[in-house]
C-alpha positions in Angstrom: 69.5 40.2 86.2 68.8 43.0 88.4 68.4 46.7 87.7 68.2 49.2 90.5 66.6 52.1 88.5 64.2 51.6 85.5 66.2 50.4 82.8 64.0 53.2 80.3 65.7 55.8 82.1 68.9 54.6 80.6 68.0 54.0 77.1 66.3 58.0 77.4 69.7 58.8 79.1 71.5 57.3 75.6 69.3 58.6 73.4 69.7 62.1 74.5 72.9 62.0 74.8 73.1 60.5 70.7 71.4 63.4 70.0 73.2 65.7 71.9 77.0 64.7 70.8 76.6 63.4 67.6 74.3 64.7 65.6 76.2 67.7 64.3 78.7 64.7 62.7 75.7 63.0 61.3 75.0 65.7 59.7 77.8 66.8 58.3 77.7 63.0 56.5 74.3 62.9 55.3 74.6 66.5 54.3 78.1 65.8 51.1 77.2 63.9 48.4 79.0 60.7 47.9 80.7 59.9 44.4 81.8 56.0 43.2 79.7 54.5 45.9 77.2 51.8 45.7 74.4 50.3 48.4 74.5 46.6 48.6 73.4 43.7 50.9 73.9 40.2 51.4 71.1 38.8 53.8 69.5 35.1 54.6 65.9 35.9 53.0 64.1 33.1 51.2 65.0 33.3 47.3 62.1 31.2 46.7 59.5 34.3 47.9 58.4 32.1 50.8 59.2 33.3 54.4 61.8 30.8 55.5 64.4 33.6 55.5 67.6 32.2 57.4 70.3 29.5 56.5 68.1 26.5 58.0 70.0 23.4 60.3 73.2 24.3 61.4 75.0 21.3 62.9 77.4 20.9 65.4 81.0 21.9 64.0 79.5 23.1 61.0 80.6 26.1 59.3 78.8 27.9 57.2 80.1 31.6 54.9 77.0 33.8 55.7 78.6 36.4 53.0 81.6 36.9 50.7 82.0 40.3 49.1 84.1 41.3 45.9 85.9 44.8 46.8 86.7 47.4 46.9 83.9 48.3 49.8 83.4 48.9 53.4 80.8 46.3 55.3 79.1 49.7 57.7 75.9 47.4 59.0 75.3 43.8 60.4 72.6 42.7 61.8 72.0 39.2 63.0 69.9 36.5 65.1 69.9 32.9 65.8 67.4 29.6 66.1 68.5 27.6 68.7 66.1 24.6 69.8 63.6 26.1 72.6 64.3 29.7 73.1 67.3 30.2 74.9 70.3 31.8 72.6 73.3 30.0 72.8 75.5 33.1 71.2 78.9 31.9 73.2 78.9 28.6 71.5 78.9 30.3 68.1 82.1 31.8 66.4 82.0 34.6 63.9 85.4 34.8 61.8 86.0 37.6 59.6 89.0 37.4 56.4 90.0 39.9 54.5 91.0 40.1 51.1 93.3 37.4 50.2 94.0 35.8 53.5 93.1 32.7 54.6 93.4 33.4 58.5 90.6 35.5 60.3 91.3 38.9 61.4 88.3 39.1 63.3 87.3 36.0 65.7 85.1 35.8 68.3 82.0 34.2 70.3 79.7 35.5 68.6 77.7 36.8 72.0 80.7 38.3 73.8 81.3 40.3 70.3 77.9 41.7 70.0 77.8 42.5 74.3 76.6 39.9 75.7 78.2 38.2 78.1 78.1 34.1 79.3 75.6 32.8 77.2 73.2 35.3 78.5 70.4 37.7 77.0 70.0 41.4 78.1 69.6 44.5 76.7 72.8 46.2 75.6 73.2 49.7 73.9 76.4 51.3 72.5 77.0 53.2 69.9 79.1 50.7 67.5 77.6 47.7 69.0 73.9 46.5 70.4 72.1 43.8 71.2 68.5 44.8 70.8 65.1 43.8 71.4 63.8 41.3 72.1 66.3 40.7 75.2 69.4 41.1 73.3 68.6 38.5 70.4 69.0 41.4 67.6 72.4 41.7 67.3 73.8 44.7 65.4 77.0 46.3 64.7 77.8 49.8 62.7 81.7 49.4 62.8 82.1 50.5 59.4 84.7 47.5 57.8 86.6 48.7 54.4 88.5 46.0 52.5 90.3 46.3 49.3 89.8 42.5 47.3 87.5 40.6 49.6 86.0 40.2 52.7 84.4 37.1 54.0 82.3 36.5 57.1 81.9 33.1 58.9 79.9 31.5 61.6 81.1 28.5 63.1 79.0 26.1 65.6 80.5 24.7 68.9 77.3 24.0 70.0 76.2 19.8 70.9 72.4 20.6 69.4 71.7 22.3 65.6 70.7 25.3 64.9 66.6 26.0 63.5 68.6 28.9 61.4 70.4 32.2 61.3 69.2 35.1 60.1 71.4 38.1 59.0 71.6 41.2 57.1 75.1 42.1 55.6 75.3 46.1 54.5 78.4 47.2 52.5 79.0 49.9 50.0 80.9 49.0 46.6 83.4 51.3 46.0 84.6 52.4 42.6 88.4 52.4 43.9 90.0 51.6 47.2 90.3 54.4 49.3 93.7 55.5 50.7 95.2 54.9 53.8 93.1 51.9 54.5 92.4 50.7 58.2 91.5 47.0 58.6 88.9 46.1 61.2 89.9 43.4 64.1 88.4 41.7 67.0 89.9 39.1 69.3 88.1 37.4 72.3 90.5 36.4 75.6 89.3 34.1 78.1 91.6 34.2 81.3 90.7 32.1 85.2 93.8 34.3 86.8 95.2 33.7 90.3 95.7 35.2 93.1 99.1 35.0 95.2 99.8 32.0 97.1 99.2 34.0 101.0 95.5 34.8 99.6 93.0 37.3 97.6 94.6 40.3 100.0 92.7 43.2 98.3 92.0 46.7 100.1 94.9 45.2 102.9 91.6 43.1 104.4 93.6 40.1 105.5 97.1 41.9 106.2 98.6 44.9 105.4 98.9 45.1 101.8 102.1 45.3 100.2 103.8 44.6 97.2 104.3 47.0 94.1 103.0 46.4 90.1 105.1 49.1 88.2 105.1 46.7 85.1 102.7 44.7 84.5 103.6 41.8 85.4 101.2 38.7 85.3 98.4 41.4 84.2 95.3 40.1 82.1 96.0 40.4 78.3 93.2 42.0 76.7 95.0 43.0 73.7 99.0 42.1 72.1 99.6 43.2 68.5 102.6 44.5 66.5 101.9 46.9 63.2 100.5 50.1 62.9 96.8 51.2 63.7 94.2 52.4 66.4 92.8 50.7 69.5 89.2 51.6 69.4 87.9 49.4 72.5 86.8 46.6 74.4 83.8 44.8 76.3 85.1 43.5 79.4 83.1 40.9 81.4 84.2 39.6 85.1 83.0 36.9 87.4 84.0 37.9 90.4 83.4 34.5 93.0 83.8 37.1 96.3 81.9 40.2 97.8 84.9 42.2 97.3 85.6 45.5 94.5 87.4 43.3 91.3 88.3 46.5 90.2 91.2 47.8 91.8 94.1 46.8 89.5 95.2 49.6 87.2 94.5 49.5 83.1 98.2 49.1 81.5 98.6 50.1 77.9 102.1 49.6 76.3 102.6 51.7 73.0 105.4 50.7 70.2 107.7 48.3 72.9 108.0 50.8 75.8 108.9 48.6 78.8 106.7 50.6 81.7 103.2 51.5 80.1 102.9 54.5 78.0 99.3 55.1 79.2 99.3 54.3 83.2 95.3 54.2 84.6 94.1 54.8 88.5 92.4 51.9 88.6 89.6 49.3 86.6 86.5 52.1 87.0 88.6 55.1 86.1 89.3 53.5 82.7 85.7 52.8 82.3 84.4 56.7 83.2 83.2 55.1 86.3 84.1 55.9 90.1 83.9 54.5 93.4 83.3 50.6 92.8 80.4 51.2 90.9 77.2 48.3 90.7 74.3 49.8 88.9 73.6 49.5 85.3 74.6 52.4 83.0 74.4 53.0 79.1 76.2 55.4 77.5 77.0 55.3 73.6 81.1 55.6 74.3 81.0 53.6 77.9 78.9 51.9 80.3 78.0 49.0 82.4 75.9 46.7 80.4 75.3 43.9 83.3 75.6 44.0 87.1 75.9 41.2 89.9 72.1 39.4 90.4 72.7 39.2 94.1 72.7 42.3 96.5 76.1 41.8 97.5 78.5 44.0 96.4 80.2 42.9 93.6 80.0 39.2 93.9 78.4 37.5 90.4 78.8 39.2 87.4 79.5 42.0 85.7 79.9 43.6 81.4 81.5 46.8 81.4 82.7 48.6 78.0 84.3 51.8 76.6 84.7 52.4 72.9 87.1 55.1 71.9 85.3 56.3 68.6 86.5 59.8 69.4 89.8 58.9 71.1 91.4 56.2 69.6 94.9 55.1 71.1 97.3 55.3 68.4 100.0 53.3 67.5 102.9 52.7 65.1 104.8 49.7 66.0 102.8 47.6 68.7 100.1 48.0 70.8 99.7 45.8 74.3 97.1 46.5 76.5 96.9 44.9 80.2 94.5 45.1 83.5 95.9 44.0 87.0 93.1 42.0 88.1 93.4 43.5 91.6 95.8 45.7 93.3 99.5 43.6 92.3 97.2 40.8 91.0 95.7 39.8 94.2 91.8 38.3 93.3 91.4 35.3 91.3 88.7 36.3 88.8 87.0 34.8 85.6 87.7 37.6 82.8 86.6 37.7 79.2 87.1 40.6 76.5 86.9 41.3 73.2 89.1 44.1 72.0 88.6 45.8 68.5 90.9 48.1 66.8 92.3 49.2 63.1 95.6 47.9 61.7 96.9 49.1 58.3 97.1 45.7 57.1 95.0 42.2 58.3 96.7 40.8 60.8 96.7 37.2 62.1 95.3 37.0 65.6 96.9 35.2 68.3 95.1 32.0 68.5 91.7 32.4 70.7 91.4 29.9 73.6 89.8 26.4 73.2 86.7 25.5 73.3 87.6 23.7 76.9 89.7 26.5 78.3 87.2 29.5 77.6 84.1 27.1 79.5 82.3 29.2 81.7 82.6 29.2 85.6 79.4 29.3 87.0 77.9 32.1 89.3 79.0 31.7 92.8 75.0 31.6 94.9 73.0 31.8 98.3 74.3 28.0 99.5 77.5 29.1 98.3 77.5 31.8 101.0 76.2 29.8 103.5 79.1 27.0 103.2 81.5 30.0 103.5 79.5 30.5 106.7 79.8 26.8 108.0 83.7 27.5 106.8 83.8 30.2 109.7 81.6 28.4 112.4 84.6 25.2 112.3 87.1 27.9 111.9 86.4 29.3 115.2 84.4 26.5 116.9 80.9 25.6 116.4 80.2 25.5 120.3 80.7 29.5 120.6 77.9 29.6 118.3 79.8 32.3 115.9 77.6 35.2 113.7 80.4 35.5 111.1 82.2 39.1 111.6 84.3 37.5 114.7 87.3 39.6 113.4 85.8 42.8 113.9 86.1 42.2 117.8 89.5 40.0 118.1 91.8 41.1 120.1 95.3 40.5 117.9 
């Protein structure tokens, strides 16, 4: 993974800026008293006093309940970290499910690496301020979305993997609560996992084949990051693409449809506006509300791939009867790219999740590379006739 400017400079960049906005709130917290409130943990260290502090050997499609809490209470701290065999972390192969209360579906469900911010099996650093994935290389994961729940909450981690797992190792911070607290808001996260495609005349973005036309005002055939009917708050999303070309993959406009309206409610300029980015941005950048975690390996544009997220802890999206939120993946849809997201938000009640794609469907594509590039290049030399010897920008110069 490539960084164009020292990656400290970043994580000084978000700690000032932690400092900065939200310490007066911090304050204010740890400066009231707190009545009918009790710290508790559930974590994976050794009963017996020896040092062998994880849930040891979990095999393929195992499941194993890492902690189940009697409420009232609101879970406001996990952290957590895996064994795999050698070193690399496998963290999309592993699901975390979260229930609450009474229900036996999950409101929360998700790989467990795309949920913490980090993207196709991968390691790197990522800072926000709900979620991280810390040092070493991204293998602490961490989360301070608080979590209330008024019987029960139970938290599962379920292996897709073909290998076992040496262990995992977690801590599980909640506070007991003398009563539930009013106006409860239930915590939920659901993964999507989309290969879209482009129209049938080609990947026509920024008018580079034709003249671009055609007209989105809807929606239609937009990525699904999020579809849900009650009442809560949309409080954000990571957002990973795999774009297989050198062009932007961010031209299509964020969509957000609020309580059934047919055109959207909340209409963006475009994939980097949404994200409090501009101008088809490529660097690495962490902020504690927005950032872009990962950038393409390759100096080329925005070819390979790319984690962008933006957390509204300050501005969530409300809504009162459903909540849909879309990004054209292109201008009208035109690229075909690989997009994952998770997208968490509050509903008064636990919901069921629409069900997350298959083990099969959500595969990974792989990283389009140099020989790649090259065989687009031998692509261009038949194209136009190997005998004229061609460099590759021939269209710049033909005569139409």
């Amino acid at each position: 993974m490539k960084f164009k400017k020292p990656i400290v400079s970043f994580f000084l960049l978000l700690s000032i800026t932690c400092v900065s906005n939200l310490a007066q709130g911090a304050l204010d917290n740890l400066s009231t008293i707190k009545h009918g409130v009790s710290s508790k943990r559930v974590s994976s260290y050794d009963t017996t006093g020896a040092n062998q502090d994880r849930i040891p050997n979990i095999k393929p499609g195992e499941k194993v309940t890492i902690a189940e809490i009697e409420g009232p209470g609101i879970i406001n701290h996990i952290w957590l970290s895996t064994r795999p065999p050698g070193m690399k972390r496998k963290h999309a192969g592993l699901i975390i499910r979260i229930y609450w209360d009474d229900n036996d579906y999950p409101s929360v469900e998700a790989p467990l690496g795309p949920f913490f911010g980090q993207g196709w099996d991968e390691n790197y650093p990522f800072a926000s301020l709900p979620l991280t994935a810390a040092p070493k290389w991204g293998n602490g994961l961490v989360s301070y979305f608080k979590m209330p729940f008024k019987k029960k909450a139970r938290i599962e981690i379920e292996s897709e993997l073909d290998v076992t797992i040496k262990g995992i190792a977690f801590h599980i911070d909640y506070l007991e609560l003398e009563s539930s607290p009013e106006d409860i808001a239930y915590f939920h996260a659901r993964y999507n996992h989309e290969i879209t495609r482009a129209p049938i005349d080609g990947e026509n973005e920024w008018g580079l084949l034709a003249n671009q036309g055609g007209k989105n005002p809807k929606g239609e055939s937009n990525h699904v990051i999020l579809d849900t009917k009650g009442k809560g708050h949309f409080v954000g999303l990571n957002y990973y693409i795999n774009c297989p070309t050198t062009m932007w993959y961010g031209e299509g406009d964020d969509m957000i449809f609020i309580d059934g309206d047919k055109r959207p409610t909340l209409h963006g300029t475009g994939t980097e506006a949404y994200f409090n980015t501009a101008l088809a941005p490529d660097e690495p950048y962490l902020q504690p509300h927005f950032g872009i975690a990962r950038s393409p390996d390759m100096e080329m544009n925005w070819l390979g791939r790319t984690h962008v997220y933006r957390f509204h802890i300050d501005d969530p999206i409300h809504f009162d009867e459903s909540f849909r939120f879309t990004f054209e993946h292109g201008h009208n849809n035109h690229l075909t790219l690989e997009l994952s997201s998770v997208a968490y938000w509050y509903q008064d009640k636990p919901t069921q999740l629409a069900a997350m794609p298959s083990k099969k469907t959500r595969k990974y594509k792989p990283e389009i590379n140099f020989e790649d590039v090259h065989r687009w290049r031998h692509e261009w030399r038949k194209n136009y006739g190997a005998e004229t010897n061609p460099w590759g920008n021939e269209h710049m110069f033909k005569k139409e």
